[in-house]
N, C-alpha and C positions, 0 to 999 in steps of 0.2 A: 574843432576846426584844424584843420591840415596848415601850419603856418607859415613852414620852410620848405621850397619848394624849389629841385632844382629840373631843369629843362635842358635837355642836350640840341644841338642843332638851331640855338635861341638870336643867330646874327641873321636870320630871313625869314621869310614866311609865316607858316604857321606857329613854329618856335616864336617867333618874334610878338606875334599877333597873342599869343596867351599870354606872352610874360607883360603885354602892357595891360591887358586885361585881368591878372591878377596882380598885379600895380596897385589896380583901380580899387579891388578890395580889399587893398593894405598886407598883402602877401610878403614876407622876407624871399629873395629871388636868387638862387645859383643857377647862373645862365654858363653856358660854353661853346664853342663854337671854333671852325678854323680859321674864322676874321675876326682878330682880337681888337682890329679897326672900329668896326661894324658894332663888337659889343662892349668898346668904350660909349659911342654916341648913345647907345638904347640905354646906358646905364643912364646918362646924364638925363637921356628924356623920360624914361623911367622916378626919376629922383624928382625931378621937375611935376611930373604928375601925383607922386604924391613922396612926402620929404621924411616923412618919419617911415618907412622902410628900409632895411639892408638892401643892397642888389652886391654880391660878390663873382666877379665873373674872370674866366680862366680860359686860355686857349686850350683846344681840344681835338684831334682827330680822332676820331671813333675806331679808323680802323689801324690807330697804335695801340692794340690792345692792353699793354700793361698801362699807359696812362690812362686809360680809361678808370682804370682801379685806383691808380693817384690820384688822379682830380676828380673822383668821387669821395675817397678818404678826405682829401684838403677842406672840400667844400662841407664833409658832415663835422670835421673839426674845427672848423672855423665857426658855422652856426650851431654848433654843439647837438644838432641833431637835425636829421631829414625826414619830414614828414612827407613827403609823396617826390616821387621820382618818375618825371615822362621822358620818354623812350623814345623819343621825336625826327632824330636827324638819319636822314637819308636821302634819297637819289633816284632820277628817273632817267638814265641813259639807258640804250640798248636799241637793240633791232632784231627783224627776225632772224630765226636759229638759222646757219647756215649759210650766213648772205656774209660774211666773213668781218664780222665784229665783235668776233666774240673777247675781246679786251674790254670793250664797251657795256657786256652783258655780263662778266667775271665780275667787273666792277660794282654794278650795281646789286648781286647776289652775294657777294663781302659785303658790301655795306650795308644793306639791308638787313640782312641776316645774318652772319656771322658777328658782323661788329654790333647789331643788337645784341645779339646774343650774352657779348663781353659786358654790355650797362647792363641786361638783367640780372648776369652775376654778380655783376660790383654792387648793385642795387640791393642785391635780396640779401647779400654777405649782412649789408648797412641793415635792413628789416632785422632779417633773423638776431641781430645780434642785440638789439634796442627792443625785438619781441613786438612792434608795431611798424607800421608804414602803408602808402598807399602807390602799387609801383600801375602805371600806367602805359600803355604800347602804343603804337600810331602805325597800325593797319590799313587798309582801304577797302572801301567797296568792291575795287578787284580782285578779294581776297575770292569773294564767294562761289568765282570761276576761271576759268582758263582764258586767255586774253592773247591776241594775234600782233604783229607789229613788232614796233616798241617796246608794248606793255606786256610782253612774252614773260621776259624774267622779271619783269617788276611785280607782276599779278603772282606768281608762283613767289617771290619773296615773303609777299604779303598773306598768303595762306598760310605758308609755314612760320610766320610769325603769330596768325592766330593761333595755330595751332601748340604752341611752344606757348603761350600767355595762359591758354588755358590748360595744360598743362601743371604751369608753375602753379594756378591757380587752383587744381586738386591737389596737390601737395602740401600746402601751408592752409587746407577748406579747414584746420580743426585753432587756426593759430590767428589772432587778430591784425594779419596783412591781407590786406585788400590788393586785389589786384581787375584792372578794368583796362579792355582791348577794345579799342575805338577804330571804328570804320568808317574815315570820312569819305562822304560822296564829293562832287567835281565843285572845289573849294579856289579858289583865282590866287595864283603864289607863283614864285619862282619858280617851281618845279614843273609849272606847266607853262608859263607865260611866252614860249614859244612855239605853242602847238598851233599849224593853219588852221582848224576847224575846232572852235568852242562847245566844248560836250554840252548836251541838254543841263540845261536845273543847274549849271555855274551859278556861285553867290560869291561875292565881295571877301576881301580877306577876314574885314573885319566881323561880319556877319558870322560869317562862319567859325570864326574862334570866339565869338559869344557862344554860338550854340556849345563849341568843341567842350568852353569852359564850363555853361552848366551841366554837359552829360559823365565830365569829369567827378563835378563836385556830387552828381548823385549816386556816383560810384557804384554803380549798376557794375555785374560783368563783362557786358558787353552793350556797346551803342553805336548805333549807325545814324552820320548824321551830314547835315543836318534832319532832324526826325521825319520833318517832309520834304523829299518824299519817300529818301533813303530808308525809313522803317519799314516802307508798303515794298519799296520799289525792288529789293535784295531778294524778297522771296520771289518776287518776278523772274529776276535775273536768272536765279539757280535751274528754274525751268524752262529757260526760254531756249526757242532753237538757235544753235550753232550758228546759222546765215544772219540770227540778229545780232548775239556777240560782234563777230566780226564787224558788219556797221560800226559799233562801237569803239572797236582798237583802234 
């Protein structure tokens, strides 16, 4: 059992929504986040759900790269060791190329990927060096195509994050680190909660980081979820014509 567990991005949404749910099955929790507001409260409710777990929690920008490597250090010293690492915190700003926002698409292509980039180093530093671990990614559905809009650079973030998990993941295929790149489909969080038109097959926060938690704990390579209908629905997508994408952006 994976028993220390830390979450980046853990003061909203999805982050938020796992760390109460591996609360629930008595999980030791390093949560972080840029509202140290936010993850004082979830610790206390956190604590409150269940009383005999640590929860250690530390402010964090992802894209101050060297802290990123501190407050991974702190938190594997503190719980004397990390057993799985999610890769969680990121961003949906942006718009299409050329319509002059591109501060707003810079943003979210560092955050996404570049400042992943920095946890999966600080992470795998913590693996390799302890010779186990379970480092986990937080991908999307939009990985599997090119996406219009908005989700222009965000969908291109999220491929080159697959891409780069499975990666790390042929590299340590001979070493006992696991490594699992999740593709959640259209899951209700702040990162969407101000979109006018609600994509098809939206589920609940908390629905959704049930699912998020058991495709974690089955530590598959790769899951898309929730499994329905996002296991059928992905291979759709990769074929479907261009005029339906667009719908979708």
């Amino acid at each position: 059992m994976r028993k220390n567990i830390l979450i980046t991005g853990a003061s909203s949404g999805l982050g938020r929504g796992m760390a109460i749910e591996f609360a629930k099955k008595g999980r030791n929790l390093a949560l972080c986040a840029r509202r140290l507001d936010r993850l004082k409260e979830l610790k206390q409710q956190l604590l409150t759900i269940n009383p005999d777990i640590r929860v250690t929690i530390k402010e964090l920008d992802v894209n101050n790269h060297p802290q990123v490597f501190d407050v991974f250090k702190a938190f594997n010293n503190e719980l004397g060791t990390l057993d799985r690492i999610i890769v969680n915190a990121g961003m949906g700003k942006g718009a299409s190329i050329g319509t002059g926002y591109f501060h707003a698409n810079k943003q979210t292509a560092e955050t996404n990927f570049v400042a992943a980039l920095a946890q999966c180093e600080a992470a795998m530093e913590i693996f390799r060096a302890q010779n186990h671990g379970h480092l986990v990614t937080m991908s999307s559905i939009t990985a599997v195509r090119g996406f219009g809009r908005a989700m222009t650079v965000y969908a291109a973030t999220k491929a080159a994050l697959t891409s780069l998990s499975e990666g790390i993941r042929i590299d340590v295929m001979n070493k006992p680190i696991k490594v699992t790149c999740l593709h959640p489909g259209f899951i209700r969080s702040e990162i969407n909660d101000r979109i006018e038109r609600e994509p098809y097959f939206m589920v609940d926060t908390e629905i959704g980081c049930r699912a998020l938690i058991k495709a974690i704990e089955s530590e598959k390579d790769s899951a898309y979820v929730p499994s329905w209908p996002w296991a059928l629905l992905h291979w759709v997508m990769r074929v479907a014509p261009q005029s339906l994408i667009r719908k979708l952006s």
